[in-house]
KETOR-293357 format. One record per residue (C-alpha): residue number from 0; y, z, x; chain; residue in one letter. Coordinates in pm, whole numbers, plus 50000, padded with zeros to 5 digits. Example, Ala and Ser with C-alpha at 12.3 -4.5 7.8 and 13.67 -1.06 7.14 Angstrom:
2
k:y:z:x:c:r
0:49550:50780:51230:A:a
1:49894:50714:51367:A:s
***
This chain:
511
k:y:z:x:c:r
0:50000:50000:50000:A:x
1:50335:49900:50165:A:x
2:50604:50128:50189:A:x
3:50977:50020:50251:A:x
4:51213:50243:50447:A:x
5:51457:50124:50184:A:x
6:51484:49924:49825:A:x
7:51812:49863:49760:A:x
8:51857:49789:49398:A:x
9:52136:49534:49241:A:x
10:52275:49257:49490:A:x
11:52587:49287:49387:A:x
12:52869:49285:49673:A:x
13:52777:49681:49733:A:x
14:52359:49619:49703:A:x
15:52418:49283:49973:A:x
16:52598:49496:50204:A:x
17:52356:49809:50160:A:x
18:52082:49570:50223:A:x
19:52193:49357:50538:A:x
20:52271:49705:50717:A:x
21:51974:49854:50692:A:x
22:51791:49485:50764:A:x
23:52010:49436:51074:A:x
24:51927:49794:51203:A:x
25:51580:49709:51205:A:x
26:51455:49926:50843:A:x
27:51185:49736:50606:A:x
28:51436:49626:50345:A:x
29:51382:49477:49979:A:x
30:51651:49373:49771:A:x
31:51572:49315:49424:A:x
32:51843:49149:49191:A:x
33:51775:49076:48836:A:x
34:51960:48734:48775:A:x
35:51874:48443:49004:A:x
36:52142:48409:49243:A:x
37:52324:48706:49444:A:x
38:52679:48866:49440:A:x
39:52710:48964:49089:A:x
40:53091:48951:49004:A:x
41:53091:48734:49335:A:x
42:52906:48389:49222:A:x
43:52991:48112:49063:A:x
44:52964:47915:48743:A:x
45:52985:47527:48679:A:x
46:53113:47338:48361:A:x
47:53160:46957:48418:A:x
48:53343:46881:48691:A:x
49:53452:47200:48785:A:x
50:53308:47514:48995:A:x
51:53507:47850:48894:A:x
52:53466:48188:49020:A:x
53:53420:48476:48787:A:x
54:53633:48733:48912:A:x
55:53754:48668:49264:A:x
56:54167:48693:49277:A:x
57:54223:48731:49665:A:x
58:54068:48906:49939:A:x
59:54315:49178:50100:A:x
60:54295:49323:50418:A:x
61:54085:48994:50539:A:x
62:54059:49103:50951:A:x
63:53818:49376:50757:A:x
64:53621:49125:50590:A:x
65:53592:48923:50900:A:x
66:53466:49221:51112:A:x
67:53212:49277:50844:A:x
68:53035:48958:50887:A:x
69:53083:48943:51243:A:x
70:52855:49264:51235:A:x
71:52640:49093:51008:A:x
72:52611:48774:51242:A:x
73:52726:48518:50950:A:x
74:52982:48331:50931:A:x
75:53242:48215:50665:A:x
76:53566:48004:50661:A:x
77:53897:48133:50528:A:x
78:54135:48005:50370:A:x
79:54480:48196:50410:A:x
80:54783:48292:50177:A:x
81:55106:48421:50275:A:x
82:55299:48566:49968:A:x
83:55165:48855:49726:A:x
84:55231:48821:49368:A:x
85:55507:48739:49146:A:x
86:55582:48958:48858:A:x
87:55790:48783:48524:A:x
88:55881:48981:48239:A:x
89:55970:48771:47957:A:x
90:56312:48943:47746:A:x
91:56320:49040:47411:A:x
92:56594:49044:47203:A:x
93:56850:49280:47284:A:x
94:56711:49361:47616:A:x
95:56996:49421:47851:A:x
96:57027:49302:48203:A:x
97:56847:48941:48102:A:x
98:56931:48627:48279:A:x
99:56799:48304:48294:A:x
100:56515:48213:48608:A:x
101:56453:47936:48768:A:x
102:56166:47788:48496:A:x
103:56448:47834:48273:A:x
104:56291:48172:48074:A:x
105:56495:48478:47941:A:x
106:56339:48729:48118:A:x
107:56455:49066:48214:A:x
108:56228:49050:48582:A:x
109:56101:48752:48777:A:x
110:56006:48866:49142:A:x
111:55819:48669:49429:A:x
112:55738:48923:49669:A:x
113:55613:48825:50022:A:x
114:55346:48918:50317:A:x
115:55485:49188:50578:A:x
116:55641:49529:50513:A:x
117:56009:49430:50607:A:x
118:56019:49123:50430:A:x
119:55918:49325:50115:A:x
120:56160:49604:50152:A:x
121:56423:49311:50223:A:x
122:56300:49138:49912:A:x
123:56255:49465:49705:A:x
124:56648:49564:49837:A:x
125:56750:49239:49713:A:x
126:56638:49256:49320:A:x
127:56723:49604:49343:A:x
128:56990:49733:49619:A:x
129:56954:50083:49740:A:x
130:56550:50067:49785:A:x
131:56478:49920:50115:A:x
132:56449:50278:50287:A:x
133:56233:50420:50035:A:x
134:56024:50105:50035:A:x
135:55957:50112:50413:A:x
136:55926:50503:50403:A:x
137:55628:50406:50184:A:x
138:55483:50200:50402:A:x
139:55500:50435:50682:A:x
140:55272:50674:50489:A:x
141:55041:50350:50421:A:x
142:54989:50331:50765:A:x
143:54921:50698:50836:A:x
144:54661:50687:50559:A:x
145:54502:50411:50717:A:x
146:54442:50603:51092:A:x
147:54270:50912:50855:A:x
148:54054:50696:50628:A:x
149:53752:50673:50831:A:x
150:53834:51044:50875:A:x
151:53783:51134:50528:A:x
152:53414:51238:50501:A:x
153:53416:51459:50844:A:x
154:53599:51775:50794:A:x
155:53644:51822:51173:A:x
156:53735:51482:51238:A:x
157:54023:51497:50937:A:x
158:54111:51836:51101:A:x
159:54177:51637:51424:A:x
160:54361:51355:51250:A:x
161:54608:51575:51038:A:x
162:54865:51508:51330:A:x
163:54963:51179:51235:A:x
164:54920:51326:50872:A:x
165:55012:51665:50834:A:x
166:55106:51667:50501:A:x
167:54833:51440:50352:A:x
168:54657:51779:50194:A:x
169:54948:51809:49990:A:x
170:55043:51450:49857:A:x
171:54693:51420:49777:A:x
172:54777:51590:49462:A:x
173:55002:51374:49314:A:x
174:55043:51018:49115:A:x
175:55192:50706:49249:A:x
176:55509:50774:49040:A:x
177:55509:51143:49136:A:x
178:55518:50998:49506:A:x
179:55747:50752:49485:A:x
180:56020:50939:49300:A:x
181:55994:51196:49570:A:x
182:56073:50922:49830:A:x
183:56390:50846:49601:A:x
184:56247:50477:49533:A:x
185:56505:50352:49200:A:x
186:56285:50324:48859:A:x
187:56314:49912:48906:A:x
188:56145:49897:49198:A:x
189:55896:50139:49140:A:x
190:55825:49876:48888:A:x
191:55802:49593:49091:A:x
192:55642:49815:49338:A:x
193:55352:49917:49128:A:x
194:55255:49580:49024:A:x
195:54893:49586:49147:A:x
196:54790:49942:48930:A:x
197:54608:49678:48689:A:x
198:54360:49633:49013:A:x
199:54292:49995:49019:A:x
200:54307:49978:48667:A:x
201:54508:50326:48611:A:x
202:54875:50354:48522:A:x
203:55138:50468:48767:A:x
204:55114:50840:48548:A:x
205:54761:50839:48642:A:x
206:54683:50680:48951:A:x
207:54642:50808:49331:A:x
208:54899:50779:49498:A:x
209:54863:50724:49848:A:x
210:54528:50499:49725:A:x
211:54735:50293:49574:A:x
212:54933:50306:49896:A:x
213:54663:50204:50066:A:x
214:54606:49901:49858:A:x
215:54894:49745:49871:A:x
216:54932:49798:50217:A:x
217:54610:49573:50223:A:x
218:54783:49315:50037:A:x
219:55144:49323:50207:A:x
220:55024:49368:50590:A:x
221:54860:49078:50650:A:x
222:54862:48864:50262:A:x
223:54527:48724:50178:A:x
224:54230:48508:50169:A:x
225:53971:48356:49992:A:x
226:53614:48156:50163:A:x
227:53678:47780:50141:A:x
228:53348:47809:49908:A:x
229:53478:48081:49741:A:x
230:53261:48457:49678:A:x
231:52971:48267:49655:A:x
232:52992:48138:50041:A:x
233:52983:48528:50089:A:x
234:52731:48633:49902:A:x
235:52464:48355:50047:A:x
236:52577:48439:50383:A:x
237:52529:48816:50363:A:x
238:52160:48688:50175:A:x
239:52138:48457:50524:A:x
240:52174:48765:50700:A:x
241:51971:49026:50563:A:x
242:51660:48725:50577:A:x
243:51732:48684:50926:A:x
244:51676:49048:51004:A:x
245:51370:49073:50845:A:x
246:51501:49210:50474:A:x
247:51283:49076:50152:A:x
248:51499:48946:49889:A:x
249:51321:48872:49562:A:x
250:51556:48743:49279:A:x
251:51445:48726:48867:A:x
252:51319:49113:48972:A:x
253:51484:49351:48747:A:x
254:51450:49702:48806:A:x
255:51275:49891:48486:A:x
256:51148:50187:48602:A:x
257:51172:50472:48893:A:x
258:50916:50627:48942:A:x
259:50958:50988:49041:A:x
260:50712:51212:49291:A:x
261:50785:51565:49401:A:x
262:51104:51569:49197:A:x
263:51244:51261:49398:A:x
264:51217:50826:49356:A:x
265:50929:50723:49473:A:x
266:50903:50375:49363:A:x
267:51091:50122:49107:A:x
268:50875:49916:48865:A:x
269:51001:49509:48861:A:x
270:50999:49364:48537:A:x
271:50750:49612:48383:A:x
272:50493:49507:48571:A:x
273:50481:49577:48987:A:x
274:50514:49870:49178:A:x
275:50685:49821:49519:A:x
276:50698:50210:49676:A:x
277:51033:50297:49955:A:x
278:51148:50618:50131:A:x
279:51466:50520:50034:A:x
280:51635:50429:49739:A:x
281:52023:50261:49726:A:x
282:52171:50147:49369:A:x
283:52407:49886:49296:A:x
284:52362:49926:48922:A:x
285:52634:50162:48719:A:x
286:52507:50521:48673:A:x
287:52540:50515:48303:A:x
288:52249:50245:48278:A:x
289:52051:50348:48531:A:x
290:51996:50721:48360:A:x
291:51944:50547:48015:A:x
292:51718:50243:48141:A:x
293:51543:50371:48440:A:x
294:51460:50736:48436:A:x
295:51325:50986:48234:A:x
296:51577:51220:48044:A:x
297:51348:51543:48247:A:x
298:51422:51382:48606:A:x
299:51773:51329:48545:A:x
300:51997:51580:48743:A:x
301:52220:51776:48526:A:x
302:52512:51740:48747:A:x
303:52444:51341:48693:A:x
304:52519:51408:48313:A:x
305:52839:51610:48360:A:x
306:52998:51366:48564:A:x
307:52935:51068:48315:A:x
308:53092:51280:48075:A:x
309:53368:51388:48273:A:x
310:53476:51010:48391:A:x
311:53654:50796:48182:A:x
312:53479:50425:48185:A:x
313:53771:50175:48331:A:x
314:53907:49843:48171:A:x
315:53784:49583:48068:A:x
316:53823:49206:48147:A:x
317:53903:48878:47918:A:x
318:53911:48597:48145:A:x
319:54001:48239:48043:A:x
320:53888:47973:48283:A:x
321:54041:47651:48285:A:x
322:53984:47311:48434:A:x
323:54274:47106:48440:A:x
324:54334:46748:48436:A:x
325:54645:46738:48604:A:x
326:54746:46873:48941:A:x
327:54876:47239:49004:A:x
328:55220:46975:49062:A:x
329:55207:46807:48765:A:x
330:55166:47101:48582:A:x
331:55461:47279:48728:A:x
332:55280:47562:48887:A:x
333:55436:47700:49227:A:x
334:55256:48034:49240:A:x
335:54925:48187:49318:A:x
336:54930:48472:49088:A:x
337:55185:48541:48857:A:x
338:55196:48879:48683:A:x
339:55314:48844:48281:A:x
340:55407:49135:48140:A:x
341:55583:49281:47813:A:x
342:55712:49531:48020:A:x
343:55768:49601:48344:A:x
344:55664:50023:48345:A:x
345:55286:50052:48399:A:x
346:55183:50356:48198:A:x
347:55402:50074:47885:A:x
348:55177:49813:47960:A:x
349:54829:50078:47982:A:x
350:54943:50202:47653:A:x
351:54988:49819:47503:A:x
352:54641:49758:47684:A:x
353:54423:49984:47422:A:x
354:54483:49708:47178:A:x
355:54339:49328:47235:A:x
356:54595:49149:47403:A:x
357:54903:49322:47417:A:x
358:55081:49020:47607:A:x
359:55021:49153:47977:A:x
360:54868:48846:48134:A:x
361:54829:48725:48508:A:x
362:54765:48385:48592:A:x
363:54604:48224:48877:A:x
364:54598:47880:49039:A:x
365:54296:47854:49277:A:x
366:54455:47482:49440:A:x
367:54749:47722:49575:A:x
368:54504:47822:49790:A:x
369:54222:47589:49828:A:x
370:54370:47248:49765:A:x
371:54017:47065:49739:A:x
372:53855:47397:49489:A:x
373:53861:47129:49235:A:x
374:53839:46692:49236:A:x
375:54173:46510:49275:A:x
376:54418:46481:49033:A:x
377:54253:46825:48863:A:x
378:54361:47181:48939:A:x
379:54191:47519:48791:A:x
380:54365:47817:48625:A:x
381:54229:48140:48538:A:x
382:54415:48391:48315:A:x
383:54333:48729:48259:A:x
384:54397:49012:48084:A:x
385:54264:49388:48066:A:x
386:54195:49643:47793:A:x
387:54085:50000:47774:A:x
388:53802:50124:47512:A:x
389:53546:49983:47309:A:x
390:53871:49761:47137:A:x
391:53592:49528:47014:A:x
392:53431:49770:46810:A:x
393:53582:49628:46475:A:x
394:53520:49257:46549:A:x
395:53183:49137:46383:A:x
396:52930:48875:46490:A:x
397:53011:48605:46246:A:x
398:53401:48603:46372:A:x
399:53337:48650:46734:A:x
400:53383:48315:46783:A:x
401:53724:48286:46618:A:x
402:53856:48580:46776:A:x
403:53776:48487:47132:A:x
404:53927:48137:47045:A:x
405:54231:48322:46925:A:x
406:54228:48588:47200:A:x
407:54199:48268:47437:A:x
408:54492:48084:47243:A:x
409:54740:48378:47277:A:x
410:54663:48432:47648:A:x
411:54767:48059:47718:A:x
412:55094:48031:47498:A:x
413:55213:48362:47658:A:x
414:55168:48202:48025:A:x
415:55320:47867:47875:A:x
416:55641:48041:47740:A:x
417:55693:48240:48004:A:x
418:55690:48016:48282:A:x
419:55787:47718:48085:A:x
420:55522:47490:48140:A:x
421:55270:47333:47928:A:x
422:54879:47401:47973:A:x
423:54678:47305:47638:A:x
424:54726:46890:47623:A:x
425:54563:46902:47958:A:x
426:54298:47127:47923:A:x
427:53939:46933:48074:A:x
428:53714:47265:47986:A:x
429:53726:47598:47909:A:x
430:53479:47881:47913:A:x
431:53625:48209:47761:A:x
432:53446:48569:47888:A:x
433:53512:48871:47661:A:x
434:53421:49214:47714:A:x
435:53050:49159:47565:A:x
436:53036:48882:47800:A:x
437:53076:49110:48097:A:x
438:52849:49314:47947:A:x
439:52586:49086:47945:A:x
440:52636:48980:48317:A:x
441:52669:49318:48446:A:x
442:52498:49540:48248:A:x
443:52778:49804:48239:A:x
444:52874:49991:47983:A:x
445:53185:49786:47783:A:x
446:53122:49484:48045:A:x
447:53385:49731:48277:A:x
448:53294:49531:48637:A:x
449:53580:49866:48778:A:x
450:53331:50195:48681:A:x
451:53535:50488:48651:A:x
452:53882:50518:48598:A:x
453:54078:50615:48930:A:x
454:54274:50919:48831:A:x
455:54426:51200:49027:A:x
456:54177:51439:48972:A:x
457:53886:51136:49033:A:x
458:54047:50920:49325:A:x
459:53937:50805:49614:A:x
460:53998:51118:49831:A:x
461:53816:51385:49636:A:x
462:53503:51153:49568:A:x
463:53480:51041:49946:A:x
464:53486:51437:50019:A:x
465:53259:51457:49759:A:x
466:53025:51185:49825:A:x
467:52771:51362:49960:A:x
468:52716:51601:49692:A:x
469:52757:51396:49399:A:x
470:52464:51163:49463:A:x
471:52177:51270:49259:A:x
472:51903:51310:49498:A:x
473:51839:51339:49848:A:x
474:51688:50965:49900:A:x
475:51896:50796:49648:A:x
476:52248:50650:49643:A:x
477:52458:50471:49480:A:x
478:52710:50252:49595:A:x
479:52966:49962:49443:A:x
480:53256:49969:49207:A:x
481:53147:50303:49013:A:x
482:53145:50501:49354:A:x
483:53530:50627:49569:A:x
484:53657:50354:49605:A:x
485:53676:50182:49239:A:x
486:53682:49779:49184:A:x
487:53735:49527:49431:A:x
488:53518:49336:49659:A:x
489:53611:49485:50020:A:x
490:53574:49870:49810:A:x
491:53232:49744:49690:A:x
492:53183:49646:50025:A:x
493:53259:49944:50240:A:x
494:53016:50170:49980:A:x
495:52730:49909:50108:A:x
496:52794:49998:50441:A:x
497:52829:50336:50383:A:x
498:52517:50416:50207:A:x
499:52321:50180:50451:A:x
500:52456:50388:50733:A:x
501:52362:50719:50561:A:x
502:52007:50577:50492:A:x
503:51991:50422:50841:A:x
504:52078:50773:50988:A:x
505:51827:50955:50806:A:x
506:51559:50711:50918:A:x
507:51614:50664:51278:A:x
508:51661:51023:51318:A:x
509:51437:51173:51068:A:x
510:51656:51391:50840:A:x
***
């Protein structure tokens, strides 16, 4: 009977990474993934003439990414971007301060931030004078935060790093707009500067703030990439690389069992029928289905329990792709991502979100990036939008058609009107995921692809000091977007590692 030194379950970003680190330090690795291609969130779909990626904005922080497959030995080629996002906020009647942009839209905002700290805070100064210092004072504690975060996890190491940090213990406690009202940032520019809380997916009120630091320090350091091939190039290359090590990876396997011995896994059960036994045991899959789905309500740890009913489960995603028959030129497009919002306070546009579309929309235009993404004379578009609760819950079978087709309709006039430009004549095809659609991909609970909600009593700090203790069993961990680091593709990343360091350790050296 073989025995693994680790199954990694899920090959998700998280369950790729788990797997090639234990492959390339020499462990018997299996990877099993349900669906017949790897990455999860990080594949690709084809309709037509036209190859779109699920979920894959940008890439942040992309020297990261390329040290990460160095150390995996594969390779993948990036394409660059050199601006962040822009952020419009269309004006309602009677809003004051509105002024015409340059697509010729009312709006009360319309800012085009750039790569680099000082160009932002020049930028940032610029729409709103008086917020350059507190802009750069915020990026100074972005790059303290950075020289502590491998720090986080090793008491005595953080101990030795709190001189470049000394007050970290203390700010830990408090929100993004707790943090940046004590560095005297104006209201406006908090605005602008909290753009990105929608990737965290918690409201400035809510959310970390020196993770959210740390984020869009990511973005604005060095801007961002995306593979040529898009997530799918990495996903096949980290597959490449756990094969070349040795690693099994056996697609159309689906976890439905663990199998439990002296109080511990033992062994997962593929597709109700095989047994494949491992020492180890690393899960890509959300917590919340793997208690109901794969163990037994008696071998569930109670402390498992409490903490699903402590966390809040995160957004949810309706995504719109489009393939265009025109050119990103001919359509009028000059951006990569555009931010559309009814308003341009966060913890406004969270509470619009626990409706169905509340207006808040961000747009995307793949060719900004990768010209050849799609034939010539075509171009691809992907809208999104996010919402908070089960806000489907109402909407039966028989109209689930007609209200995606609505929810789909809405999403594209509001990008239309506010940046003046017309999308439907041209539109080649169109696939439209909802929440359930997520859900069926995924298989978390609402379709959420971000786990838990980030908030300050959840974040990234206490659950990396926490790690440890919070995973349910000595030879079992978990690991992607439902672990510290929430959503995101270098996060799910990192918690790959991570986990197939710990396991790695406790092989090798027998603990």
């Amino acid at each position: 009977m073989k025995q693994y030194d680790v199954i990694v379950i899920g090959a998700g970003n998280g369950g790729l990474a788990a797997a090639a680190t234990c492959a390339k330090a020499g462990l018997s690795t299996l990877l099993l993934e349900r669906h017949n291609i790897p990455g999860g969130s990080a594949s690709s779909f084809v309709r037509g003439r036209f190859e779109f990626e699920p979920s894959l904005h940008e890439l942040a922080g992309i020297e990261t990414h390329k040290e990460m497959f160095e150390r995996f030995g594969s390779e993948v080629d990036w394409y660059t971007h050199d601006s962040t996002f822009r952020l419009v906020v269309p004006a309602k009647e009677g809003d004051e301060g509105a002024f015409v942009n340059e697509n010729g839209v009312l709006v009360t905002m319309d800012a085009r931030m750039p790569v680099g700290f000082q160009n932002f805070a020049k930028k940032l100064e610029e729409i709103v004078p008086g917020s350059y210092d507190s802009c750069m004072a915020a990026f100074d504690l972005s790059e303290r935060m950075f020289k502590i975060f491998d720090n986080l996890e090793t008491p005595q190491k953080l101990v030795g790093s709190l001189k470049d940090f000394p007050d970290i213990l203390r700010m830990v406690s408090h929100t993004m707009n707790e943090g940046l009202d004590a560095l005297g940032m104006p209201k406006k520019a908090q605005d602008i500067f909290n753009t990105y809380w929608c990737y965290l997916g918690s409201p400035g009120s809510k959310l970390d703030f020196l993770y959210y630091l740390a984020m869009l320090h990511s973005y604005v350091k060095n801007g961002t990439g995306i593979p040529h091939l898009r997530s799918h190039e990495m996903s096949l290359a980290i597959d490449d690389s756990i094969r070349r090590n040795g690693g099994d990876v056996w697609y159309n396997s689906e976890v439905t069992k663990v199998i439990m011995n002296d109080g511990k896994p033992a062994a997962v059960v593929i597709n109700g029928e095989k047994t494949v036994y491992g020492k180890y045991f690393i899960c890509n899959s959300s917590p919340n289905s793997v208690w109901a789905d794969l163990f037994d309500k008696k071998d569930i740890p109670a402390k498992q329990l409490k903490m699903l009913n402590a966390r809040k489960i995160a957004c949810t995603l309706t995504t719109v792709y489009l393939g265009m028959n025109k050119t990103k030129e001919e359509l009028g497009i000059t951006d990569y991502s555009v931010f559309i919002a009814p308003d341009t306070d966060s913890d406004k546009q969270y509470e619009a979100a626990q409706n169905y579309f509340s207006g808040y929309c961000i747009i995307n235009c793949l060719n900004e990036i990768i010209p050849d993404c799609t034939p010539e004379g075509t171009s691809q578009l992907f809208l999104t939008t996010m919402t908070f609760g089960d806000v489907m819950k109402d909407i039966k079978p028989q109209d689930y058609k007609k209200f995606k087709t609505k929810v789909a309709q809405d999403m594209i006039e509001t990008c239309e009107k506010a940046l003046n430009i017309s999308i439907k004549p041209y539109i080649e095809e169109i696939e439209i995921a909802l929440p359930p659609t997520f859900a069926r991909y995924l298989n978390t609970p609402l379709g959420t692809p971000y786990g838990y909600m980030l908030e300050k009593w959840d974040s990234m700090i206490p659950r990396t000091a926490q790690y440890m203790q919070d995973q349910p069993f000595d030879n079992f961990f978990f690991c992607g977007a439902t672990q510290e680091r929430g959503d995101g593709y270098g996060c799910a990343y990192y918690t790959g590692e991570k986990a197939g360091g710990i396991v790695v350790k406790k092989v090798k050296g027998g603990k």
